[in-house]
C-alpha positions in Angstrom: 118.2 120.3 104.4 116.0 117.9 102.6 118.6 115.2 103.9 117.5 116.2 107.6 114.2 115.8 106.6 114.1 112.8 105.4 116.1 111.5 108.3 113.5 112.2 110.2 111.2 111.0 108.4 109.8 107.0 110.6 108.9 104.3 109.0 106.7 101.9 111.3 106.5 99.0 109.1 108.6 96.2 110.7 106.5 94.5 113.6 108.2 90.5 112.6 110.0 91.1 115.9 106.4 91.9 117.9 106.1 89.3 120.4 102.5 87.9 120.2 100.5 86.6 123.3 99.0 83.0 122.6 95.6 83.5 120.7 94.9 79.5 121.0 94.7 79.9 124.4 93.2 82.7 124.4 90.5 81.6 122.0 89.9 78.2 124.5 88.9 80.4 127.2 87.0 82.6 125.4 85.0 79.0 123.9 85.1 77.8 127.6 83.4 81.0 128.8 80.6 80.3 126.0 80.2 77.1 127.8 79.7 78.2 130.8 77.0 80.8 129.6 75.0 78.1 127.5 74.9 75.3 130.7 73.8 78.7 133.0 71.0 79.3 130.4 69.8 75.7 131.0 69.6 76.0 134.6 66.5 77.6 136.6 68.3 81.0 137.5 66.3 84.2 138.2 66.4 86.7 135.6 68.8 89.1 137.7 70.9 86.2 138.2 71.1 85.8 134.6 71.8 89.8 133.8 74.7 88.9 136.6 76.2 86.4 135.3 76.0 88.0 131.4 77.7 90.7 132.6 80.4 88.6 134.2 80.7 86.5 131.1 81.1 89.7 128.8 83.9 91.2 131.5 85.9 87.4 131.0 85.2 88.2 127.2 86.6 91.8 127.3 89.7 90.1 129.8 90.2 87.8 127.3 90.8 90.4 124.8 92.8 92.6 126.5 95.7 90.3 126.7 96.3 90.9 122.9 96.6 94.7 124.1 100.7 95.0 124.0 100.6 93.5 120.9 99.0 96.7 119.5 101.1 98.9 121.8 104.1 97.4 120.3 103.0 98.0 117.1 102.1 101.3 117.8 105.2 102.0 119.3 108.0 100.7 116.9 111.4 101.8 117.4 112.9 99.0 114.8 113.9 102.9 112.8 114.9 104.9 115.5 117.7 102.3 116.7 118.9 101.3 113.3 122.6 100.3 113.7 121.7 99.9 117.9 121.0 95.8 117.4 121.9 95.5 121.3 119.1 98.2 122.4 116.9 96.3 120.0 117.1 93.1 121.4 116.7 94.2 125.3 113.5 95.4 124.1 112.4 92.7 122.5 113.6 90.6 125.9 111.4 92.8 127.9 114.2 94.3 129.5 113.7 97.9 129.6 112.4 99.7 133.1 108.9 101.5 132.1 108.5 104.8 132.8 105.3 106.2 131.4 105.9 110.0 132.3 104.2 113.1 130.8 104.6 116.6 130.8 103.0 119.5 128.7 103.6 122.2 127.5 101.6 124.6 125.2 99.9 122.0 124.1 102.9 119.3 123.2 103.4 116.3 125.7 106.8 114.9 125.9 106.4 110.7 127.2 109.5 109.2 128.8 108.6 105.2 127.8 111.1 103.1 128.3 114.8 103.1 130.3 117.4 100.6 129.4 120.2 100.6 132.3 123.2 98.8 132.5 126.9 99.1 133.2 127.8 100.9 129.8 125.3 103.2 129.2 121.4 104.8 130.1 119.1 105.0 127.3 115.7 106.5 127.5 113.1 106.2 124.6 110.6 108.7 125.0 107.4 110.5 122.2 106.7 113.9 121.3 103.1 114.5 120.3 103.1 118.0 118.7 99.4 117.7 116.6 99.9 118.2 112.7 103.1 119.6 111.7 103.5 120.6 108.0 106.1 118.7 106.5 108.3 121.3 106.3 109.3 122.2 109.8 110.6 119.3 112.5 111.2 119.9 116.0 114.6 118.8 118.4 115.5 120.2 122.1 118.6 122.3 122.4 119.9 119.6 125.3 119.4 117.1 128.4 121.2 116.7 131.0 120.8 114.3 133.9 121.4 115.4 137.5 121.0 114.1 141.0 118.1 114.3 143.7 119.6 117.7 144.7 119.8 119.2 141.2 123.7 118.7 140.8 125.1 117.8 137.1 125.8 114.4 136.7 126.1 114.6 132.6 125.1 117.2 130.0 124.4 115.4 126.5 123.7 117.6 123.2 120.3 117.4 121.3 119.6 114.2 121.2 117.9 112.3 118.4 114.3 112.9 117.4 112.5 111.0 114.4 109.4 112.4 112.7 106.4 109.8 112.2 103.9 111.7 109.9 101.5 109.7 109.9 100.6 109.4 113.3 101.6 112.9 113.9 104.2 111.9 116.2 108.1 112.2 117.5 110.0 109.5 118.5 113.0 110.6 120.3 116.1 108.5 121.9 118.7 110.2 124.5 121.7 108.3 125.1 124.9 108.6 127.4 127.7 106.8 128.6 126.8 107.7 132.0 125.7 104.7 134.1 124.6 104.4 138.0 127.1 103.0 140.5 124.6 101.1 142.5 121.7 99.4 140.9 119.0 102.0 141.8 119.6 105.7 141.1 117.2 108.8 141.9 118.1 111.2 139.2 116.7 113.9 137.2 116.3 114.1 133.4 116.0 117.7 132.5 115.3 118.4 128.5 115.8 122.0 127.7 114.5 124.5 125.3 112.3 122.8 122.5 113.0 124.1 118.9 110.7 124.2 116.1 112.9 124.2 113.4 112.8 124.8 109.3 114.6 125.2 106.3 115.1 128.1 104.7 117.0 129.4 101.2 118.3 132.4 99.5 119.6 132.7 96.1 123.2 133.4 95.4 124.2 134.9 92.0 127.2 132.6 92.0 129.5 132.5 89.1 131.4 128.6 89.1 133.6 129.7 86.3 135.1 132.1 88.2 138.0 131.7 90.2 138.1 134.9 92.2 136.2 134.9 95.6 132.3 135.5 95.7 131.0 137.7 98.3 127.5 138.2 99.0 125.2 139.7 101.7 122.8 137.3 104.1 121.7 139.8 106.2 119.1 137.5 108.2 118.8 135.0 110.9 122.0 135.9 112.8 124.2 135.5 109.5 126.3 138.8 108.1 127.5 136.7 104.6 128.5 134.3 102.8 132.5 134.2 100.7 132.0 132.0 98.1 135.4 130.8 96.0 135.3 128.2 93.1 137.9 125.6 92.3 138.3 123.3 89.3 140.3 119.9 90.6 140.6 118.4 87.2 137.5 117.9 84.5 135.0 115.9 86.8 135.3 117.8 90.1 134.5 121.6 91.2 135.2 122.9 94.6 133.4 125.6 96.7 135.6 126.6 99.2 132.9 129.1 101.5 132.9 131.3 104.7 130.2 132.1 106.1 130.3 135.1 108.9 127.6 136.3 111.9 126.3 139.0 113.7 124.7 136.3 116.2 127.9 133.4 116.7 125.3 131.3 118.9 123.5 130.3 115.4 126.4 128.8 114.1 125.1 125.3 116.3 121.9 125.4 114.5 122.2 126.8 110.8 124.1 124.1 108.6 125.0 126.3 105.6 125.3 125.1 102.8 125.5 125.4 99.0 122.8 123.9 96.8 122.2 124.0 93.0 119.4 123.5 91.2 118.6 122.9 87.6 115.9 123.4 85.3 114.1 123.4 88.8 116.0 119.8 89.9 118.1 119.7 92.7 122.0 118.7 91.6 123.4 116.3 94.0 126.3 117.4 95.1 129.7 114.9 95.2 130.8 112.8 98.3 133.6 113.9 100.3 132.5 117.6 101.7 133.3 118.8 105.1 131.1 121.4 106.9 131.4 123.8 109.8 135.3 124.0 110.5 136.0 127.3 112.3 138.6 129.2 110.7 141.0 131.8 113.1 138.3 134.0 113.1 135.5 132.1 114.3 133.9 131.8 111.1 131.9 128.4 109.7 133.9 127.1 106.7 132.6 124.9 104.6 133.9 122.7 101.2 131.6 121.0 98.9 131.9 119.1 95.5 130.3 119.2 92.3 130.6 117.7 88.9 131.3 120.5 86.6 129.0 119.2 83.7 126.0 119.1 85.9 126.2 122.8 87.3 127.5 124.3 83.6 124.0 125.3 82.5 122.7 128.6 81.9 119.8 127.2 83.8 121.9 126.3 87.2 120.7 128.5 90.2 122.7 128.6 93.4 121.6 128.9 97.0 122.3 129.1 100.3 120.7 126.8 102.3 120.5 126.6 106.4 118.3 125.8 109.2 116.5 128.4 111.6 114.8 128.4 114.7 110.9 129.4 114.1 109.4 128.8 117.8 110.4 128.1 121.0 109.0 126.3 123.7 110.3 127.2 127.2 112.0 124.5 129.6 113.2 122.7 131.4 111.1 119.7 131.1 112.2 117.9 134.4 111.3 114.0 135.2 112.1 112.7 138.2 113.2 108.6 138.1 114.5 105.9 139.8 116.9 104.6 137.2 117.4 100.6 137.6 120.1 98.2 136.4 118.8 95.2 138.1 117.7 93.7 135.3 120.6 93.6 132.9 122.7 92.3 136.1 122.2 88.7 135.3 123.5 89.4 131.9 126.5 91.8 132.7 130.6 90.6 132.8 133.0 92.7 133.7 136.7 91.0 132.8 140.0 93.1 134.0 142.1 92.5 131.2 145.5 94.6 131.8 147.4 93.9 128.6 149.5 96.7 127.0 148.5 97.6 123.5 152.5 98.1 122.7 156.0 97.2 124.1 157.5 98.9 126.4 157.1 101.3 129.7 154.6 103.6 129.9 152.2 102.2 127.2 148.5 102.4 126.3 146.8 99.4 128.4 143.5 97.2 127.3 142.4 97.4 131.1 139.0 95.9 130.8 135.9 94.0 129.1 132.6 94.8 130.2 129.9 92.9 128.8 126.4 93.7 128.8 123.1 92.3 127.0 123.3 95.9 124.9 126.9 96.8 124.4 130.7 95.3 124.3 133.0 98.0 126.1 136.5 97.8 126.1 138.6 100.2 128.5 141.7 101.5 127.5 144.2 103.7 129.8 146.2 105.5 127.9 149.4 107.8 129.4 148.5 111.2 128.4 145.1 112.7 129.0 144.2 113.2 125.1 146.3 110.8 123.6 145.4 109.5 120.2 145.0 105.7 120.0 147.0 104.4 117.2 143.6 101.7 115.9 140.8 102.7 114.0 138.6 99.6 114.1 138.5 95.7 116.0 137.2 92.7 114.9 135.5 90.1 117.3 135.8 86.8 116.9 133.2 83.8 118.3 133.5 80.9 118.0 136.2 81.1 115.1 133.6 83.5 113.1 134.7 86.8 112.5 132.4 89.7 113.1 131.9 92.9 111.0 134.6 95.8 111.6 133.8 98.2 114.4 135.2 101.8 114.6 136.5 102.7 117.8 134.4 105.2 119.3 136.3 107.5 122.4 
């Protein structure tokens, strides 16, 4: 669980992108005002004529200074962290392009802030902030879902949980919900509905786990919505060790929010486990299966403690948290393409077709109509090329 933890863990540092207002010009008026208030002093003025104008000059002043206010906000409000590996949101933001929204709503005592929309033909985006007051580093907080719907209430798209980044220091969430869901038209009345908020935290019990065993391992959980854990070792060669586990509930709904897993620790250190692991797999029964990998030699010791380790929910915090918005695309228009394409991806009748190309200041989308309703498609990555330069490997993302 410390991984979560640390994933959601922001780091404001990287303002090189901030876009700055210009301080010379700023700095002439300011000199320019100073002027004026020295030639007013020389002039015969009644003294309530000069406690006007002083009062004028310092409001020109405090104007002045106020234009350097969004380089602060910026600052302030860094998502450079939050949209690693999301260049395209990145640079609409830094072109000004998102809509503002500037919505709050409260509840016991946290305010959820919808900033900033980013609309276009690919996708909707909302950035929004959770302030929750101090938090001990141990517990982090996520919503169980959105969901957008129309003027009337109907579904348009439900989304899972979201992504919600912890910013310690100023005792902050910064949160991103993202769907492929984009308005017909280029102004949309919707609804953004976040549901329950969870406070959630990590939690451990020790396992009296035998690794040079090879016979399965039961033992009793017996808490948050979890019955046990079957726990059976395998040796794959000298430098790998498998833990094949099953864990079973009394409460299945907890299997979306638990993570079990395996940890070791010794002489007090956590053993990192090795790469390769799959989690939650349902097995015919329902149950979350899990694999994980160690090295032998680092879990050998007499001094090697296993536990299990999962998530649960502390507190919630009743929805739905409901914003009402005009969603608008206008601005990414001027920068949008849309290219029918209609080339078949293999020979033959009744093929997989590249129908389309739709370009947006954010996102490269490439339509595909496939035959069947679930059929695989037989890539795994593209390349784009511009300009005779090749660009990094993508992985195609259904």
């Amino acid at each position: 669980m410390k991984r979560l933890e640390d994933e959601l863990r922001l780091r404001l540092n990287d303002d090189e992108q901030v876009p700055y207002p210009d301080f010379d010009a700023m700095w002439e008026r300011m000199q320019q005002i100073q002027t004026d208030q020295e030639w007013k002093k020389t002039s015969p003025v009644p003294f309530v004529r000069k406690r006007k104008v002083k009062r004028i000059a310092i409001a020109a002043t405090l104007g002045a200074l106020l234009v350097a206010a969004p380089v602060y906000a910026a600052i302030r409000y860094d998502w450079s962290y939050m949209l690693n590996g999301k260049s395209g949101i990145q640079a609409a933001l830094e072109q000004n392009m998102g809509q503002t929204l500037e919505q709050s709503i409260t509840r016991e005592g946290i305010t959820m802030t919808l900033r900033t929309a980013i609309v276009d033909d690919n996708r909707t985006v909302i950035l929004y902030t959770l302030d929750a007051g101090f938090r001990p580093p141990e517990e982090f907080w996520n919503f169980k879902g959105f969901s957008l719907r129309d003027a009337e209430g109907n579904l348009i798209k439900s989304e899972g949980p979201g992504l919600l980044r912890r910013d310690a220091p100023n005792q902050r969430y910064f949160g991103i919900f993202e769907t492929d869901w984009a308005p017909s038209q280029d102004n949309a009345q919707v609804q953004l509905v976040a549901e329950e908020l969870r406070k959630y935290s990590q939690q451990e019990q020790e396992v009296n786990l035998n690794p040079a065993s090879k016979e399965p391992q039961s033992f009793t959980i017996g808490r948050d919505g979890m019955q046990k854990i079957k726990i059976q070792p395998f040796a794959q060669g000298t430098d790998k060790m498998m833990f094949a586990s099953t864990v079973t509930f009394d409460r299945p709904e907890v299997k979306s929010w638990t993570f079990p897993q395996i940890v070791a620790y010794r002489d007090g250190m956590e053993v990192k486990p090795l790469p390769g692991g799959t989690f939650g797999k349902p097995d015919g029964s329902g149950n979350y299966t899990s694999q994980q990998y160690f090295d032998p030699k680092a879990i050998s010791s007499g001094n090697t403690v296993f536990k299990l380790q999962y998530t649960r929910i502390d507190h919630t915090v009743d929805g739905p948290w409901t914003f009402d918005l005009q969603l608008s695309k206008k601005q990414m228009q001027s920068g949008t393409l849309q290219t029918a394409l209609n080339l078949p991806l293999e020979a033959g009748d009744n093929v997989s077709t590249l129908e389309k190309m739709v370009i947006t200041p954010t996102q490269i989308r490439l339509v595909i109509r496939t035959p069947e309703k679930y059929q695989e498609i037989p890539y795994k990555n593209i390349v784009w090329r511009s300009a005779g330069k090749r660009s990094k490997d993508r992985d195609i993302i259904p």
